[in-house]
N, C-alpha and C positions, 0 to 999 in steps of 0.2 A: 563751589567747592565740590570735588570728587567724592565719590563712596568708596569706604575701603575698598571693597568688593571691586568694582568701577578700576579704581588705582591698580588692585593685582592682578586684573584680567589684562591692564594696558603694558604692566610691566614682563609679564609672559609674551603678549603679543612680540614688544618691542626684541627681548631677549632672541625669540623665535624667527624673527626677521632678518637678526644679527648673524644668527646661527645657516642663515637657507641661505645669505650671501656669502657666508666664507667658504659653505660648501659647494656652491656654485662656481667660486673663482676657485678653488685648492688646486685643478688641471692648473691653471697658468701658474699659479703661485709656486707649482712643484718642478715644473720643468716638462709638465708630461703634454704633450698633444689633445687636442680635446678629438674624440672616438680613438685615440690612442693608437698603436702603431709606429714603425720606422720614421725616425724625422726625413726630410725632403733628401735628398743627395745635392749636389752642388749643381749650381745655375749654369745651364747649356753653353751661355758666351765664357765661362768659367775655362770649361772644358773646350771650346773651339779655340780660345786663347793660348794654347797650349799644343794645338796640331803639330806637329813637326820642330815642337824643341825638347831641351832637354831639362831635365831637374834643376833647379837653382834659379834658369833663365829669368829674367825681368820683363813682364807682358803691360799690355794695356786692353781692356776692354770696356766697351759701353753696355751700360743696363739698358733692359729696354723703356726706361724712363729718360735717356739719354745721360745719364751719371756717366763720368768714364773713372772706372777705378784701376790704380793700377798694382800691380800683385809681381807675383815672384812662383813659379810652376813648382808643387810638391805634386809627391806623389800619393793620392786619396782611392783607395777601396780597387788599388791594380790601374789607376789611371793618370795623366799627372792632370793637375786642374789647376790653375791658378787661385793663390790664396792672397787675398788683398793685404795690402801694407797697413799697419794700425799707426 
């Protein structure tokens, strides 16, 4: 059996433990980047998928993990990029 003393130091520890991982994940959990800053702009084969057509158009490109997604060209930040189909 535990000493009080022994039991509140373990229940502070525990508490404290609870507290240093939520505030370690709160970046992810909020949306924000960890060192913070602009999120990424879109993926380059986004953007090459798009060379030479117009808004609306219906594209296909491969990740460079070889995924092929295929999207539909808007127009993003004055450029059009391809935006995948959900």
């Amino acid at each position: 059996m535990l000493g009080k003393r022994h039991e509140a130091t373990m229940k502070k520890t525990v508490v404290v433990l609870g507290l240093l991982t939520v505030v370690a994940t709160a970046d992810g959990a909020f949306g924000q980047r960890p060192g913070g800053g602009p999120p990424p702009g879109p993926p380059p084969e986004a953007i090459r998928a798009c060379e030479g057509k117009s808004q609306g158009d219906a594209v296909q490109f491969q990740t460079p993990r070889g995924d092929t997604i295929t999207g539909t060209c808007r127009e993003m930040q004055g450029r059009l990029v391809a935006v995948p189909q959900r």
